[in-house]
C-alpha positions as CSV (number, residue, x, y, z in Angstrom):
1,X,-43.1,-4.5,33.3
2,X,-42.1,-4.7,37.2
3,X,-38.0,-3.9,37.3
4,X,-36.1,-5.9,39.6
5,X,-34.6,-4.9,42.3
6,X,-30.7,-4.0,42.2
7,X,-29.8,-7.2,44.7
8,X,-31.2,-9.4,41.7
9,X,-28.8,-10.7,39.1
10,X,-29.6,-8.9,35.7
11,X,-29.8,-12.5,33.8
12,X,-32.0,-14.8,33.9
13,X,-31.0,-18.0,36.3
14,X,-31.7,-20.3,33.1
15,X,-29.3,-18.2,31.1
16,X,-26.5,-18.3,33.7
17,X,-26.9,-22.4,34.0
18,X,-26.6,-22.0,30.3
19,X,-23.3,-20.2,30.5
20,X,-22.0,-22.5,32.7
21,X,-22.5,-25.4,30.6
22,X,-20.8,-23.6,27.4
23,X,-17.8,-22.4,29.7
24,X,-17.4,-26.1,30.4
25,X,-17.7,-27.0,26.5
26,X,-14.9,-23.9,26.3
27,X,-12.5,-26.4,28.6
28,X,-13.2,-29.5,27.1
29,X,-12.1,-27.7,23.9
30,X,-9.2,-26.4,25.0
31,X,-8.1,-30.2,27.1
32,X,-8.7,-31.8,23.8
33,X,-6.4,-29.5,21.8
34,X,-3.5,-30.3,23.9
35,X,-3.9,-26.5,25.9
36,X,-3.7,-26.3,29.6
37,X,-5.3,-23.6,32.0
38,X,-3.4,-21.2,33.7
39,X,-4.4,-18.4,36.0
40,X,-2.5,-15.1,36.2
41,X,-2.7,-11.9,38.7
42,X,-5.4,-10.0,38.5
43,X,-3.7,-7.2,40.0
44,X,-0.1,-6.2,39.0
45,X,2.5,-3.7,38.3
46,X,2.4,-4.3,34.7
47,X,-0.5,-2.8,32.5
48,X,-1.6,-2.1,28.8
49,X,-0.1,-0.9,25.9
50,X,-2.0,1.2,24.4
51,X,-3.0,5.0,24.3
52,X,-6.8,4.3,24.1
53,X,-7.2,2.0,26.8
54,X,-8.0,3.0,30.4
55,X,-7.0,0.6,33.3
56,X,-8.2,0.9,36.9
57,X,-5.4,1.9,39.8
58,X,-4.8,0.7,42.9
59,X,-2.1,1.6,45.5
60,X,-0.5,-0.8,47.2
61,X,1.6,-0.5,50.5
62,X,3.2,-2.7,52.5
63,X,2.6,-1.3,55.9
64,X,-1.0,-1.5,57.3
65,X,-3.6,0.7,59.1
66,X,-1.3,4.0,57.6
67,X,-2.8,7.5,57.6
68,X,0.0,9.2,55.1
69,X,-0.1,10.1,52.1
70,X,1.0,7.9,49.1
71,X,4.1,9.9,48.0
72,X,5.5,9.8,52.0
73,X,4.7,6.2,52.4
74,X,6.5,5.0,48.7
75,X,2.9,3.4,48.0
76,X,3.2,2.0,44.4
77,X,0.4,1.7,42.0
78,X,-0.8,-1.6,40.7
79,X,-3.3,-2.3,37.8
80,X,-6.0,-4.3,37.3
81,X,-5.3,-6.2,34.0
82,X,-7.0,-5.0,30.9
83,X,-5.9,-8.6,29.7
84,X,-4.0,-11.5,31.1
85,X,-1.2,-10.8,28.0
86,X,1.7,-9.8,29.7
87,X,1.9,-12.4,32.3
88,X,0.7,-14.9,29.5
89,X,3.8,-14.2,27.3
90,X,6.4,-14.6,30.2
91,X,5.0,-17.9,30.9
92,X,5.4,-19.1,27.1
93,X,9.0,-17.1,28.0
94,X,9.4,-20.2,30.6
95,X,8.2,-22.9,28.4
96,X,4.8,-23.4,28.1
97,X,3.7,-24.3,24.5
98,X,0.1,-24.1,24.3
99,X,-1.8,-22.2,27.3
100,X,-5.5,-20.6,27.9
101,X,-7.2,-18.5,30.6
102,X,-10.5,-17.9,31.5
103,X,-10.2,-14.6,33.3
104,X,-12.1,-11.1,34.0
105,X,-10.2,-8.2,32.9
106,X,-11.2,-4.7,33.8
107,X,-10.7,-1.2,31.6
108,X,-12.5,2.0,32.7
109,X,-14.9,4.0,30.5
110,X,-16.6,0.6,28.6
111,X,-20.4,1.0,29.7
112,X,-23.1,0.2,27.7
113,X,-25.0,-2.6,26.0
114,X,-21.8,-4.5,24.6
115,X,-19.1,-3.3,27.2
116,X,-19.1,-3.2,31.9
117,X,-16.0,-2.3,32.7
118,X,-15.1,-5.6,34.6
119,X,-15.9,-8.4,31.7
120,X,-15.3,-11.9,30.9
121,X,-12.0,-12.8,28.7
122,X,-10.8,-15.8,27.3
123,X,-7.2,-15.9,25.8
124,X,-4.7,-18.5,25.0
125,X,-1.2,-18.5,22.9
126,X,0.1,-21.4,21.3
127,X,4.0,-21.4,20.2
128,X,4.9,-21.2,15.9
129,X,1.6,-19.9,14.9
130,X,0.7,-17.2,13.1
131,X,-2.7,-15.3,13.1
132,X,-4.1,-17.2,10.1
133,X,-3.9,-20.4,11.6
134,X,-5.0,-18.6,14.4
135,X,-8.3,-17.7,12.8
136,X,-8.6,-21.4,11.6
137,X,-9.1,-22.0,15.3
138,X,-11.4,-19.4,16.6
139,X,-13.7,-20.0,13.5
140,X,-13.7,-23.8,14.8
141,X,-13.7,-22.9,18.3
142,X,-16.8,-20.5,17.6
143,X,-18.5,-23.1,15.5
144,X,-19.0,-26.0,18.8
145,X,-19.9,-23.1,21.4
146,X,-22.8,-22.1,18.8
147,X,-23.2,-25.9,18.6
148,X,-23.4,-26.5,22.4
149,X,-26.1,-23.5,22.9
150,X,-28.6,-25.1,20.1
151,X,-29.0,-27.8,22.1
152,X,-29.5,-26.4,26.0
153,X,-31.3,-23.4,25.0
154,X,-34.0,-21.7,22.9
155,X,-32.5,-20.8,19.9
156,X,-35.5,-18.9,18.3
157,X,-33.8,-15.1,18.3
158,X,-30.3,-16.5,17.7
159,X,-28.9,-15.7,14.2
160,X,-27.2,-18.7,13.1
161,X,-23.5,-18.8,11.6
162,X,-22.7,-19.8,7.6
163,X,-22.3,-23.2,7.0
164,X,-20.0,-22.2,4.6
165,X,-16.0,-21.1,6.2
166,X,-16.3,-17.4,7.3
167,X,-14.9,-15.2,4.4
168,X,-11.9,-13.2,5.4
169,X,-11.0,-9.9,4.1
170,X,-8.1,-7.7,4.5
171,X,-8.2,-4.6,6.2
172,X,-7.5,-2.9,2.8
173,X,-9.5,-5.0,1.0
174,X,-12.8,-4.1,3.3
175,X,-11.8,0.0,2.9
176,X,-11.4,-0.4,-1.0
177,X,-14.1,-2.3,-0.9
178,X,-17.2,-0.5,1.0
179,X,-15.6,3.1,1.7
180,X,-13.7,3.3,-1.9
181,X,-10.3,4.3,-1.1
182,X,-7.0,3.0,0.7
183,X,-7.0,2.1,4.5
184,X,-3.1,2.5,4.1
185,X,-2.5,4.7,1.8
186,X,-5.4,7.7,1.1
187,X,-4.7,11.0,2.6
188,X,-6.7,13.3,5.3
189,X,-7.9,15.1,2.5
190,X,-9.4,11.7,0.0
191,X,-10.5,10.5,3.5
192,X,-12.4,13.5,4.2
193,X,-14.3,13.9,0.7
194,X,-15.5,10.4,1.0
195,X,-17.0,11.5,4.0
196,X,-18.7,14.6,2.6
197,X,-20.0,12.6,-0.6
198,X,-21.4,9.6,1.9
199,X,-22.5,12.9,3.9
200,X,-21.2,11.6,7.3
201,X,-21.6,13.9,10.5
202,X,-18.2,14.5,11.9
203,X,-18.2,14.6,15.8
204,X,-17.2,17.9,17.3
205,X,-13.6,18.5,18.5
206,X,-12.7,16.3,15.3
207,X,-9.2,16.6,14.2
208,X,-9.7,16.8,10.4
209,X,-6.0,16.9,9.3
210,X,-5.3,13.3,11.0
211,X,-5.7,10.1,8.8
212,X,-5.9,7.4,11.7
213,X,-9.3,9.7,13.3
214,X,-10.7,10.0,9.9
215,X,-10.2,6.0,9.2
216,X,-11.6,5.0,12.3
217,X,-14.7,7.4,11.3
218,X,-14.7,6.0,8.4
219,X,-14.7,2.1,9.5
220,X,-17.7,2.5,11.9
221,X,-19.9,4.7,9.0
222,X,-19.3,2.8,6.2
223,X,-17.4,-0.4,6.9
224,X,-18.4,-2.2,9.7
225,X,-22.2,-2.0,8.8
226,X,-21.2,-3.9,5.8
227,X,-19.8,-6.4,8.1
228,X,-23.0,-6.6,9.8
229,X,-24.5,-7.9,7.2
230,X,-21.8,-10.5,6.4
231,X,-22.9,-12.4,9.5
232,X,-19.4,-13.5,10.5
233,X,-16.3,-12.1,9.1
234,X,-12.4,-12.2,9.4
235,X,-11.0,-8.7,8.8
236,X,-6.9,-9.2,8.8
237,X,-3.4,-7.4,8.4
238,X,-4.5,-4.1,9.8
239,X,-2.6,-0.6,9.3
240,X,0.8,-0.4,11.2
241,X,-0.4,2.4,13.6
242,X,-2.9,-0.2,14.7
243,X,0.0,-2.7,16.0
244,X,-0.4,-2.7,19.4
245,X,1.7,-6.0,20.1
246,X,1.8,-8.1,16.7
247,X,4.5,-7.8,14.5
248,X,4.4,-5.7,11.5
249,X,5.3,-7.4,8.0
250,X,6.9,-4.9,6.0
251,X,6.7,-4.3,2.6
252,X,7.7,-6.7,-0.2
253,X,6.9,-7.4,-4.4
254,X,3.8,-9.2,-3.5
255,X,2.8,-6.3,-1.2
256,X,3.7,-2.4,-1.4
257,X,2.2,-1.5,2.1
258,X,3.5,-2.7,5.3
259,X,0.8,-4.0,8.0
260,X,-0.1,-5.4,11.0
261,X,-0.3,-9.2,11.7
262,X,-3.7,-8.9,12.9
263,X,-6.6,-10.1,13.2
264,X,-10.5,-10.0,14.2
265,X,-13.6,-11.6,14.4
266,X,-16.5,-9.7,13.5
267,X,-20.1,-11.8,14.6
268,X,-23.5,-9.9,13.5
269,X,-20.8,-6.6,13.4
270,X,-19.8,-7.2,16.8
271,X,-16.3,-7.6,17.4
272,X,-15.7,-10.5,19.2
273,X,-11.8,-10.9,19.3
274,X,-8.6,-10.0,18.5
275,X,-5.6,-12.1,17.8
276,X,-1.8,-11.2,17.0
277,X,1.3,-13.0,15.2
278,X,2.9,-11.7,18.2
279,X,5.9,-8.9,18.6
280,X,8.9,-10.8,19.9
281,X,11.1,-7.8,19.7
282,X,12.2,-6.0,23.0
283,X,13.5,-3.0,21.5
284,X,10.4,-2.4,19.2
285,X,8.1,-3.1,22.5
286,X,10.2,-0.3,24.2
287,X,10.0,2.1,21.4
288,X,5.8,1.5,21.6
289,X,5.5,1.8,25.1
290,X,7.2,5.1,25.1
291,X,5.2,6.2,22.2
292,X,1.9,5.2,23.6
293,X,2.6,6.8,26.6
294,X,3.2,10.0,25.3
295,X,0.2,10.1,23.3
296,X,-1.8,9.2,27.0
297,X,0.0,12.2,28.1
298,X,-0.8,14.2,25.9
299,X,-4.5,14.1,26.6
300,X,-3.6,14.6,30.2
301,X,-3.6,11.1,31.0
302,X,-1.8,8.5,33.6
303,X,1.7,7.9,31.7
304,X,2.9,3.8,31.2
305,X,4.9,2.3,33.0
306,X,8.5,2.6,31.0
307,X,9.7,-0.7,32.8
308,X,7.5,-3.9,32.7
309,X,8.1,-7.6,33.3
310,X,7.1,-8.7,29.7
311,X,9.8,-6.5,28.5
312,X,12.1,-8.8,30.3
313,X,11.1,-11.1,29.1
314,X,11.4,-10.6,25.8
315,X,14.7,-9.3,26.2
316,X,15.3,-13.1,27.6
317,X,13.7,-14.5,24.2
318,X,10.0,-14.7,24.3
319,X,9.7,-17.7,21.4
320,X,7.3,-16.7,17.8
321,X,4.0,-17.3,18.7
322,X,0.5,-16.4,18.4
323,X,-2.3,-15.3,20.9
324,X,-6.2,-14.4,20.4
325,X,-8.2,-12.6,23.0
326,X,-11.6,-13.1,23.0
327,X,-14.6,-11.3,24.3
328,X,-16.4,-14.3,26.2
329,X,-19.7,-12.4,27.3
330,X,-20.2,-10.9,23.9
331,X,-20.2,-14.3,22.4
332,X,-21.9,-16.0,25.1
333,X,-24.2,-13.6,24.4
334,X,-24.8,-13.9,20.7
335,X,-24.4,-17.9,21.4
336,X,-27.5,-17.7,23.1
337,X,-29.7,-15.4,21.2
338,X,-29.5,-12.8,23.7
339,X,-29.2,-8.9,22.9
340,X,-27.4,-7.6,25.8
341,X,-24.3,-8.5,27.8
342,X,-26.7,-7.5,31.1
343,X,-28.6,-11.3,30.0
344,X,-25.8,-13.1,30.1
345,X,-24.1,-11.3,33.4
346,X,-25.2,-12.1,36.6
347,X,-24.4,-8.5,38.1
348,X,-22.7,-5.8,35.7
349,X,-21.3,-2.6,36.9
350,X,-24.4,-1.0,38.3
351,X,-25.5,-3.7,40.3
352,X,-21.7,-4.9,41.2
């Protein structure tokens, strides 16, 4: 087979009319539901929060045509946004109820057949929900793209969703389930002998005395192939160290472990998106962004910004609310029958 040359879009022109017609059906969703579009910056002094997430860097300056360095100039650095969150939130922080974006985002060190670093993200927040209605939503939302793509395109490699409601299982309930011990309460040591009885490589540099790297082994050997095989799948209320920005629901009677108000959508064992019953509290957002950063810089990394504009406004009263992020090219992608993001992008990262 002849390979195109680099100036050629990497999908075909049929697929990219196909997208356009289910990022319309995406819209028409959303306008029915009561949602209205928004656009954020792409660019911004606000970024991530999270250790494990890499954001590109810019510098800006408000002189032009200067030869001096950075530091003599007081050039400050602004980030491409790994998600439209932040500036999402301080717009529910100024009313809005019910809001959506269809944006790219950009993080560093995502190549491959399910990641480009500059990719395709829809996310939208609606005040007083909480991530189980949430999921009610994406599963319906899910449900009329697949719909939309059976009739405007070939459908033959596509794997088609349940017609029953996708199951949903706790984070717990999947490790107890399909590794045989606790997600939230096992030890570095019970983690690691299910890993020698299940006879799992562990990767060089491996720290074997800390839970959250053997978990995270853990889900991708044994776990999320079972997902895989589920089809679709909720996995929900995820370990506390796994917060990022949803609330954690402490302990109770009913429940002796406190978790994570989380959620995600697994399609074919492809994640597909991540939704939060969001953190409202300021002081709890300060206390994570100082955290995170000092696990970046321990690893030598870029620290985070210990100021940021969401953090006002939460401190101004950001209402309860819930907000899913969701992978669009991915499930474009499986929407279509396709097997890589490069069919449904017109130029990814090589060819940008």
């Amino acid at each position: 087979m002849t390979e195109l040359p680099d100036y050629l879009p990497t999908a075909a022109l049929e697929t990219l009319q196909h997208r356009s017609v289910l990022l319309r059906t995406i819209r028409e969703f959303f306008h029915a539901r009561e949602y209205w579009e928004v656009e954020t910056p792409l660019l911004s002094r606000d970024t991530v929060v999270d250790a494990y997430i890499d954001p590109f860097t810019s510098e800006w300056r408000a002189e032009e045509g200067t030869t001096e360095p950075a530091a003599n100039r007081g050039a400050a650095i602004r980030y491409l946004q790994t998600s439209p969150e932040f500036a999402m939130k301080r717009l529910l922080t100024a009313g809005a109820d019910r809001i959506y974006q269809i944006t790219h985002a950009f993080r560093q060190a995502e190549r491959g057949e399910m990641h480009n670093p500059e990719f395709s993200m829809l996310e939208w927040y609606r005040q007083g929900e909480t991530h189980q209605e949430q999921m009610t939503f994406v599963e319906t939302l899910v449900r009329a793209i697949y719909q939309r793509a059976a009739e405007v395109s070939d459908q033959s490699e596509r794997h088609p969703l349940p017609s029953e409601a996708f199951p949903r299982l706790s984070y717990e309930a999947a490790f107890q389930q399909f590794a045989g011990l606790s997600a939230l309460s096992s030890s570095a040591e019970e983690f690691a002998r299910v890993a020698e009885s299940k006879q799992i490589s562990v990767p060089g540099g491996f720290d074997t005395t800390d839970r959250l790297s053997w978990q995270n082994l853990l889900l991708v050997e044994l776990v999320e192939p079972e997902l895989k095989r589920r089809g679709a799948v909720f996995v929900y209320d995820y370990p506390p160290e796994q917060s990022a920005l949803a609330r954690i629901r402490p302990s109770d009677e009913e429940s002796p472990h406190a978790v994570s108000e989380r959620f995600e959508l697994y399609l074919q064992g492809v994640e597909i998106c991540n939704g939060y019953h969001e953190l409202t509290d300021a002081e709890e957002l300060r206390a994570r962004i100082q955290k995170q950063s000092e696990l970046r810089q321990q690893e030598y990394r870029l620290a985070l910004p210990g100021e940021s504009y969401l953090l006002q406004a939460m401190e101004a009263g950001l209402p309860a609310c819930a907000g899913t992020a969701l992978g669009l090219d991915r499930l474009i992608m499986l929407a279509l029958g396709k097997r890589r993001l490069q069919e449904v992008i017109a130029f990814p990262f090589d060819r940008a």
